[in-house]
N, C-alpha and C positions, 0 to 999 in steps of 0.2 A: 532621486532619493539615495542618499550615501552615508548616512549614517543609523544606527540605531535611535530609535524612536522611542521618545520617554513613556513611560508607563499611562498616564494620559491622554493616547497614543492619537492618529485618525480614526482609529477604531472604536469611538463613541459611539457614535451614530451609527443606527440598527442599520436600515435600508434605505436610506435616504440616496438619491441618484451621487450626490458627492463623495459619500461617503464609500460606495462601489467603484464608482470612477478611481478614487484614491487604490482601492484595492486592488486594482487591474494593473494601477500603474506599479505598487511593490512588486505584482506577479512579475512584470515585466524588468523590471529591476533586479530582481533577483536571478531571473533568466538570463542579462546580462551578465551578471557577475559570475557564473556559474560558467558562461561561456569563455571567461578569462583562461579556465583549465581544462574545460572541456571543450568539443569541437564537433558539432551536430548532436546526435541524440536529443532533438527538441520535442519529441512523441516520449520518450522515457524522462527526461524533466519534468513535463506535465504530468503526467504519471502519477510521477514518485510527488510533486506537491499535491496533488490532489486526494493523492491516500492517505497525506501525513494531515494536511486541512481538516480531513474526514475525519480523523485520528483513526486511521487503520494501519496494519501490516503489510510490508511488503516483502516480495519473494522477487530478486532479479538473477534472472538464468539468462548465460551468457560464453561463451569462449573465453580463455584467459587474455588477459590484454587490453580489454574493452572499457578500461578505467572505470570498474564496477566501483573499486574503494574507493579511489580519489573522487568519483562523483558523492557519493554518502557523505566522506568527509566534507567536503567543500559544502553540500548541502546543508549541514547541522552550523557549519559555522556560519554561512549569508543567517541561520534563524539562528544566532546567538545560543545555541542547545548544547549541553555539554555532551561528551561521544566518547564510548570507549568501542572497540574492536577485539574481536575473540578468532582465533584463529583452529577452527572446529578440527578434529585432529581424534584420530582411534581410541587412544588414550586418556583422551579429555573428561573429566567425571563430573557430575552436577553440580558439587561443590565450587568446582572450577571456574562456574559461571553466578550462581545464584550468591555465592560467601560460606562459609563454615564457621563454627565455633568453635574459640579456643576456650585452654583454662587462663585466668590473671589472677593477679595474688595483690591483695592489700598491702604494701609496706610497711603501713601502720599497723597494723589491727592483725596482719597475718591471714588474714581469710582471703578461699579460694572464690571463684565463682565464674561461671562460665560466661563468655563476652562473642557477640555474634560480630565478624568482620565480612563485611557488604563486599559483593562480587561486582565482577566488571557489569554485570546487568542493571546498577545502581546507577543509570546515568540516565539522559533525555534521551540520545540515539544510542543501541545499541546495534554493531556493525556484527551478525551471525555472518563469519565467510565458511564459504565453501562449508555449509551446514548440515550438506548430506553426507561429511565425509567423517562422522563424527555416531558412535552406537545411537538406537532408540530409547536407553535408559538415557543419553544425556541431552538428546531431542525434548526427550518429554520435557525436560528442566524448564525450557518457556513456556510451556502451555499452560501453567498458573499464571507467568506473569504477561502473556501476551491477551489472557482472556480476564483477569481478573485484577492486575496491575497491582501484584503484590508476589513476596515471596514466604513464606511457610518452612520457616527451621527451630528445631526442636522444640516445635509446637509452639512458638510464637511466630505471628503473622509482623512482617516488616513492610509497608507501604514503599512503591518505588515511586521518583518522581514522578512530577507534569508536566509538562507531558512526556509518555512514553513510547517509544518508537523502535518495533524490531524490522531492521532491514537487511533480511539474508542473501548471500550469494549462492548459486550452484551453478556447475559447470553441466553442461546438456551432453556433451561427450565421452565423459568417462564411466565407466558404470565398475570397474574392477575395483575393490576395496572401498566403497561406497554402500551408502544403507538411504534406502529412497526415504522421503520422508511418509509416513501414515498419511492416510485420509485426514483425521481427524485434525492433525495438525493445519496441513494443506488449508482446512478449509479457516484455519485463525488467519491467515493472510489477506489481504481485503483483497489485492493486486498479485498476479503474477506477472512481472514487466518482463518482456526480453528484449534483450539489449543485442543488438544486429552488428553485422558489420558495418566498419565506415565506405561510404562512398569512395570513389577515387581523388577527388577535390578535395574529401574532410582530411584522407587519411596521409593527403600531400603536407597538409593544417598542420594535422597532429608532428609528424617527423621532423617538421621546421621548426616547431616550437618548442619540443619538448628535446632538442637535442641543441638549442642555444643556452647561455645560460644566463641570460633573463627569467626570475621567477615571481610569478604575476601576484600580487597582494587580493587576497578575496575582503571585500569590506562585509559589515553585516548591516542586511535589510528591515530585520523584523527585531525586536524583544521577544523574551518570553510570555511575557503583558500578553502582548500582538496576539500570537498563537493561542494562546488560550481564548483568546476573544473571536479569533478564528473558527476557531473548532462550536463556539457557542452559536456565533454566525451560522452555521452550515445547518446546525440540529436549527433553526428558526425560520430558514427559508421555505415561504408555504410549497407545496407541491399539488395541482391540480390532478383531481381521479384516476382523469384518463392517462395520465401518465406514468402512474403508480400501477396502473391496472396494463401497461405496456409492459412494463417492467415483469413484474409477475407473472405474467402471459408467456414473457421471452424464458424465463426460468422455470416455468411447468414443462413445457414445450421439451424441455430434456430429458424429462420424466420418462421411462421406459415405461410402456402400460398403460399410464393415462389417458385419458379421452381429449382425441386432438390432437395427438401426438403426428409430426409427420412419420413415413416412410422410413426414411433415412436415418431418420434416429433411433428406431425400431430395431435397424439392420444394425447400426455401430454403436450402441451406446449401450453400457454396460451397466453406468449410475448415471445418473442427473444429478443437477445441483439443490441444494438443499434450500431451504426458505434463507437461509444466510446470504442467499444468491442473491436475492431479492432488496433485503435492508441494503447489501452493499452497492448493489447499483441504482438506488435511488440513493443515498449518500453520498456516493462517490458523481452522480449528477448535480447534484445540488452541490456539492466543492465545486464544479468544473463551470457550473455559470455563476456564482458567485467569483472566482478568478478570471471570468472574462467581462465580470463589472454587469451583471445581471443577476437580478432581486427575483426571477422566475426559472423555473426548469421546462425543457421543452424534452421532446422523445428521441429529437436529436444528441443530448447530452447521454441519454439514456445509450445508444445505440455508440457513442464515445467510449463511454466505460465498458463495455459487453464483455468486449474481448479480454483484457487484463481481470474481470471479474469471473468471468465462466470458466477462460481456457484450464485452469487446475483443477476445477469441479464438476469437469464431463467427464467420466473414466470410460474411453473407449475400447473395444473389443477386439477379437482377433481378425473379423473382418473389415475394419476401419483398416488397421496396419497393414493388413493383403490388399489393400485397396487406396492404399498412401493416403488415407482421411483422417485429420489430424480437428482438437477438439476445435481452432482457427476456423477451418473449414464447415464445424458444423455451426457454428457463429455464425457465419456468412449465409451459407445458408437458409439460415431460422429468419432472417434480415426478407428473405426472396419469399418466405411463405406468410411472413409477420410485418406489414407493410406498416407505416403510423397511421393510415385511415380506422385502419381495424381495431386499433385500442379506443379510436370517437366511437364507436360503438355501444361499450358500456355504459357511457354519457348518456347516448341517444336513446337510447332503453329506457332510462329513469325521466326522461325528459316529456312532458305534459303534449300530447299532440298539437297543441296550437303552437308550439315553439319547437313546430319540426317544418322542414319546408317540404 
């Protein structure tokens, strides 16, 4: 698959085996393409398609270097989406991002009247870098538009595209002249991905290629058709009980206080994640078999997304950090006490005795 797909697209057909099968294959197609500029990171590709399928936000924390931008870039363009990039900064004000209003004058007629001019946030992907480095008054500025996909200037409401995509940077090392993001913010992200070092292999990759000067053409895999069809796909795919009731179980389970809480989370955990926990990891399960060309969700998908859904929504305590337990950790964790036999149980419960063994 190497070009753009007409509006028409493969993407007819709901759930038909062909019709996923095709699916699997763009995923994979675009992983190629993606791979022309980038060089590993195959765990934060999936990732970031899988949030953006979901139509969610992402959050990628990372070191500098780590080709944060040039992956986003090259991502919007494999999906044909238009992209602008903000480069978050002390000085930066709301206006900066969302548009402001000027005055314009009729030439004719002589009358003034005030004209809204759209901010870089008017586009398909919007690239937030380094977005903790930037005040909380102009943090806020996305939280209309990443929860409500509109902006709000001088009391007219302005629709942003479809789809809409914020995918911020932050760097995990610096904390001096930096402003952490809120809670409240944090939890608009569907994903928190973090992007690692490369291997010794990748990072031989990356210096051969990026210091020849051959530069590699990205083709585009999907329309905007595609994705929006995408995105409808994902909300259709059924999800059985016990799966939904895994999901939920993994996300109470943080809960400080609650009945059933383990031990360990008692000791380190300051907040738990909120029911948002929940929608996003059964969404963000349902992208992830739907991308591997399956019309079902298993607990295994569930237990895929865990990590990028929870790690921002555990806020851990002073004994976790005196104790190097990081929210990763208590992920894992919750995996050793929350086995997938234990979510067939709510099944089992409802289920008539003669259809129990």
């Amino acid at each position: 698959m190497s070009a753009v797909t007409e509006s028409n697209s493969i993407l007819t057909d709901r759930f038909d085996v062909q019709a996923l099968s095709k699916l699997a294959d763009a995923y994979r197609a675009i992983t190629r393409e993606l791979h022309k500029v980038i060089v590993g990171q195959d765990q934060v590709i999936e990732q970031l398609l899988t949030a953006m399928f979901a139509g969610g936000h992402c959050l990628l924390v990372g070191v500098p270097g780590l080709a944060k931008t040039l992956l986003v870039k090259s991502l919007a363009d494999t999906l044909s989406l238009s992209f602008n990039r903000v480069q978050f900064t002390p000085d930066l004000m709301p206006s900066d991002i969302t548009g402001t209003e000027v005055i314009q004058e009729d030439r004719l007629s002589g009358l003034r009247e005030f004209r809204f001019l759209p901010g870089p946030i008017f586009s398909n992907v919007l690239l937030a870098d380094e977005i903790n480095r930037t005040p909380p008054k102009t943090q806020a500025a996305l939280l209309e538009a990443m929860q409500e996909q509109q902006v709000t200037a001088g009391g007219q409401r302005h629709q942003l595209p479809t789809p809409f995509f914020v995918l911020a940077t932050q760097n995990p090392i610096e904390h001096e002249g930096t402003y952490p993001l809120p809670e409240a913010q944090l939890d608009r992200f569907m994903f928190q991905v973090l992007v690692d070092y490369p291997t010794e292999t990748e990072e031989f990759e990356i210096v051969r290629q990026t210091t020849a000067s051959c530069r590699p053409t990205i083709e585009k895999i999907l329309c905007l058709a595609d994705i929006q069809t995408l995105q409808d796909m994902v909300r259709q795919i059924p999800v059985a009980d016990h799966v939904i009731q895994f999901a939920m179980r993994l996300a109470r389970m943080t809960r400080k206080g609650q009945g059933g809480t383990p031990d360990f989370v008692q000791n380190y955990v300051s907040w738990g994640a909120g029911p948002r926990a929940s929608q996003y990891l059964i969404l963000g399960a349902k992208a992830r078999a739907m991308l591997q060309g399956r019309s079902y969700v298993s607990t295994d998908d569930v237990r895929a997304v865990a990590a990028p859904v929870l790690r921002h929504r555990i806020v851990t305590n002073f004994n976790a950090e005196a104790d190097g337990v990081n929210s990763d950790e208590i992920v894992r964790r919750l995996f050793e006490v929350l086995p997938p036999e234990a979510s067939q149980q709510a099944i089992d419960e409802r289920l008539p005795p003669v259809f129990k063994s």
